[in-house]
C-alpha positions as CSV (number, residue, x, y, z in Angstrom):
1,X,-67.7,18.9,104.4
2,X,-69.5,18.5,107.9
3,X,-67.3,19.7,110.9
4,X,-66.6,16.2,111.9
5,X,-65.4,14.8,108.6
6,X,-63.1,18.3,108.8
7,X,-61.9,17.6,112.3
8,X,-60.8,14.2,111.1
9,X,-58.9,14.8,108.3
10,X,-57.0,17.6,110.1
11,X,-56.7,14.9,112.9
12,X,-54.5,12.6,110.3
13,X,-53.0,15.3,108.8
14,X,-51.3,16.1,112.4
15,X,-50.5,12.2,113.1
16,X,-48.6,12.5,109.7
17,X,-44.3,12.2,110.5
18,X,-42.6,14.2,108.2
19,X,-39.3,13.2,109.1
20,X,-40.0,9.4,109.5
21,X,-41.5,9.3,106.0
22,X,-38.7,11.6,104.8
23,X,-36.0,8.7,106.0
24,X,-37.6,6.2,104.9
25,X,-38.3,7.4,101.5
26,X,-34.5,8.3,101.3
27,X,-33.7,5.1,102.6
28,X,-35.5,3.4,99.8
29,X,-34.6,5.4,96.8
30,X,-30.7,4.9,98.3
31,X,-31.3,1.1,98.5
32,X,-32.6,0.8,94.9
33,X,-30.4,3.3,93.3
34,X,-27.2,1.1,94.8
35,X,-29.2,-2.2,93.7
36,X,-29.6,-0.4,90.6
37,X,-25.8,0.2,89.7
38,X,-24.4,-3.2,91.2
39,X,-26.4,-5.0,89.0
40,X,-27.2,-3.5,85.7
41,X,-23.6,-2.5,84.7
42,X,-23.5,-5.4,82.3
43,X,-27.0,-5.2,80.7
44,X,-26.3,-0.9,80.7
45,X,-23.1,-1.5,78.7
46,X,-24.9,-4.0,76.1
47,X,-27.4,-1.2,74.9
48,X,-25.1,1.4,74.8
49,X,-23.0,-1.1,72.4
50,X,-25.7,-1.0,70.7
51,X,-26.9,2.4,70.4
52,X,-23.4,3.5,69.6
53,X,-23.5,1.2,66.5
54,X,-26.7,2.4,65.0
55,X,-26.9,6.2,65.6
56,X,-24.1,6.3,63.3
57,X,-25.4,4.4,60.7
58,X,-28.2,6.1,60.3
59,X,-30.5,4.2,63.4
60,X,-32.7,6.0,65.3
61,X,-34.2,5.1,68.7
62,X,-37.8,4.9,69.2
63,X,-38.8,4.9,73.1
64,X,-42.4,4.3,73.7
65,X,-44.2,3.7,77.2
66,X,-47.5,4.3,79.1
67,X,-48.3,6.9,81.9
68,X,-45.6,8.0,83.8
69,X,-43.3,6.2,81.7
70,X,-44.5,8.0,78.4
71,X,-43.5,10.9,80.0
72,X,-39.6,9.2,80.4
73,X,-40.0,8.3,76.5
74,X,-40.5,12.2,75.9
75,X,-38.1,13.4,78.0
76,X,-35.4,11.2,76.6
77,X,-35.9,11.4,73.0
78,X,-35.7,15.5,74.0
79,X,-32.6,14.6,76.0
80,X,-30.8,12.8,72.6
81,X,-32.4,15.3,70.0
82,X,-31.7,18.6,71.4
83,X,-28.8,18.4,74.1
84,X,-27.8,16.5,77.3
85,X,-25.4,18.6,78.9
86,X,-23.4,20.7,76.3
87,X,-24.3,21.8,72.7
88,X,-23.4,18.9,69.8
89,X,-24.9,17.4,66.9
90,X,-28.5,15.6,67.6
91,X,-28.7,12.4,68.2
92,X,-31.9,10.9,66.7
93,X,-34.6,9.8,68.9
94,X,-38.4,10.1,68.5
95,X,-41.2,9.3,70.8
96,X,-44.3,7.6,70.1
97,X,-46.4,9.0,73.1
98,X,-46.6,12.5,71.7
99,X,-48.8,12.9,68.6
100,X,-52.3,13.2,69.8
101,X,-53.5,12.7,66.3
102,X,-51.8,9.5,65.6
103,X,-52.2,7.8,69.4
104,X,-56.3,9.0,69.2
105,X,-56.5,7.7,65.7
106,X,-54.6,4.2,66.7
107,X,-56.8,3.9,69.5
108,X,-60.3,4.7,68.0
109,X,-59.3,2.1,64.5
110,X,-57.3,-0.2,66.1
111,X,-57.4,0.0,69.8
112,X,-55.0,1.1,73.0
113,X,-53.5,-2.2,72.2
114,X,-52.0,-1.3,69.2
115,X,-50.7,2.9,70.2
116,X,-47.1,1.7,69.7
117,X,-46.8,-1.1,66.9
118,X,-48.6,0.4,64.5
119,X,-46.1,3.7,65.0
120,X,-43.3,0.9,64.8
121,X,-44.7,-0.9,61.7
122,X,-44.9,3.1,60.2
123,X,-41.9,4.4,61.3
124,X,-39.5,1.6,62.2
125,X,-36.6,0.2,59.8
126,X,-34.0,-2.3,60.4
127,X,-31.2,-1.1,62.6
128,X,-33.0,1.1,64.9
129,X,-33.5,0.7,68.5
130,X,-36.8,0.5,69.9
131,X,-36.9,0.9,73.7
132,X,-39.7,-0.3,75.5
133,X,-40.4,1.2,79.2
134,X,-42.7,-0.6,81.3
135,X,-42.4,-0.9,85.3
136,X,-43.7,-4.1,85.1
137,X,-43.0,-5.3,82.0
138,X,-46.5,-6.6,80.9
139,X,-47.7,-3.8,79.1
140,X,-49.7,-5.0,76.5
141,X,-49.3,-2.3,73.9
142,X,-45.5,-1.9,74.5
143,X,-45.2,-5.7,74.5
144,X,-47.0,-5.3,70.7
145,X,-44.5,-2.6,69.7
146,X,-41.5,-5.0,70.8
147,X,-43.1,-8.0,69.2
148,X,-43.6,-5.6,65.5
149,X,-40.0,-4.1,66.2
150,X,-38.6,-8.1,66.0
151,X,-40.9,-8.6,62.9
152,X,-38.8,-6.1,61.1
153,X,-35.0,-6.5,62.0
154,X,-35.2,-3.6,64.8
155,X,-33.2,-4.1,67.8
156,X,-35.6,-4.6,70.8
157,X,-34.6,-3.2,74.4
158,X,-36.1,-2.3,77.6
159,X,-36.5,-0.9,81.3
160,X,-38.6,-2.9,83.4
161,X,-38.7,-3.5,86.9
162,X,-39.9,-6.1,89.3
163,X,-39.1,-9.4,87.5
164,X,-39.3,-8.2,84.1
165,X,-42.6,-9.7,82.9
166,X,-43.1,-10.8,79.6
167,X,-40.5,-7.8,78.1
168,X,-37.9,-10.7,79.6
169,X,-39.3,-12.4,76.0
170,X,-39.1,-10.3,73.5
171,X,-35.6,-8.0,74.4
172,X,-32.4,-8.3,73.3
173,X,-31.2,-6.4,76.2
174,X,-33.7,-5.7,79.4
175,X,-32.6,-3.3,82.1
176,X,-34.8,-4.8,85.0
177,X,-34.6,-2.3,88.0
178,X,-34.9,-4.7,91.4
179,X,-37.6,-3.6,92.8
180,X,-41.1,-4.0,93.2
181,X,-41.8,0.4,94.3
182,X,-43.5,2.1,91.0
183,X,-42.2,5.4,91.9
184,X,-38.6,3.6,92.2
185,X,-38.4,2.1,89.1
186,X,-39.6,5.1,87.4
187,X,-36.5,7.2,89.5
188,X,-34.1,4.6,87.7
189,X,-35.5,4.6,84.9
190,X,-35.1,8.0,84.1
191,X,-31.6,7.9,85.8
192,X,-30.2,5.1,83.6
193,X,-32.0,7.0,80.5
194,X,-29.7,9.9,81.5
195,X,-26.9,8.0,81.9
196,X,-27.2,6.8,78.4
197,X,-27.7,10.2,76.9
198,X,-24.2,11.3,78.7
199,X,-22.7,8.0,77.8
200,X,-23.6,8.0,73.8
201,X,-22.6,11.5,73.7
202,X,-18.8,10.7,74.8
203,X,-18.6,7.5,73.2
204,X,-19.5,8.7,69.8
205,X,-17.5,12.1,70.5
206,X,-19.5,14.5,70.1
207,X,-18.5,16.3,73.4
């Protein structure tokens, strides 16, 4: 890197306000997160209803996403199989973002399209819960997944944000965070995630 391009970039980096960006970001994630919990109480309470019903019954829930949000898939399906907050009997949850084998073979035979619905056609059966997690709600593989979840009698759900996209089709219950900030949707996604882990685990009570 020449001197200039060094001065420059050192030059921005000074000009950079910690604490306005600090507020501000705080300021956001605030705003959303109250958004969040004015507005979802209805549509949260609808899949726990749900969830509650078919763990029991020998359901399982399948969460699936892309990026970021296959990371929240993981993390979940961790959160309901090993533990939340205390020690008590697993809750089943698998997901569909973490066998290399299976997502490189899906996408080499059948394409990226098709990561999730052919895990659904292979692993899904009536009474399960698939979960769909999509910022914008038009991702086209998660969208397949929902569509071959509805194909077999499997409850279809979501967490979206902006205005849902085309997940507002194909879910019996969508969690649609209001707002149009990546990074905030993703905070509430995992947040409502948690608060369905700690919710399931009282209502069916196992703590």
């Amino acid at each position: 890197m020449s001197g200039k391009s060094a001065e420059t970039l050192e030059k921005k980096g000074n000009d950079f306000d910690l604490k306005s960006f600090w507020a501000a970001e705080q300021q956001e994630h605030i705003e959303v997160a109250s958004k969040t919990f004015d507005t979802l109480k209805k549509e949260f309470s609808e899949l726990l209803e749900l969830c509650a019903k078919s763990l029991p019954n020998g359901g399982k829930i399948l969460f699936f996403g892309n990026g970021g949000s296959a990371a929240d898939a993981q993390h979940l399906a961790t959160e309901m199989t090993v533990r939340f907050v205390k020690d008590r009997a697993p809750l089943s949850a698998i997901a569909l973002t973490t066998d290399t084998s299976t997502l490189t073979a899906i996408g080499n035979d059948f394409g990226f399209d098709h990561l999730f619905s052919r895990q659904i056609d292979a692993l899904g059966n009536p009474g399960d819960i698939a979960i769909g997690l999509s910022t914008s709600g038009n991702s086209t593989n998660v969208l397949n997944a929902l569509k071959a979840a509805r194909s077999k009698n499997i409850i279809t759900a979501g967490f979206s944000g902006r205005d849902g996209g085309s997940m507002n089709e194909y879910c019996n219950v969508l969690l649609i965070v209001p707002s149009d900030s990546t990074a905030r949707i993703q905070e509430m996604h995992i947040t409502l995630g948690h608060m369905l882990c700690g919710a399931l685990e009282h209502k069916l009570g196992l703590v």
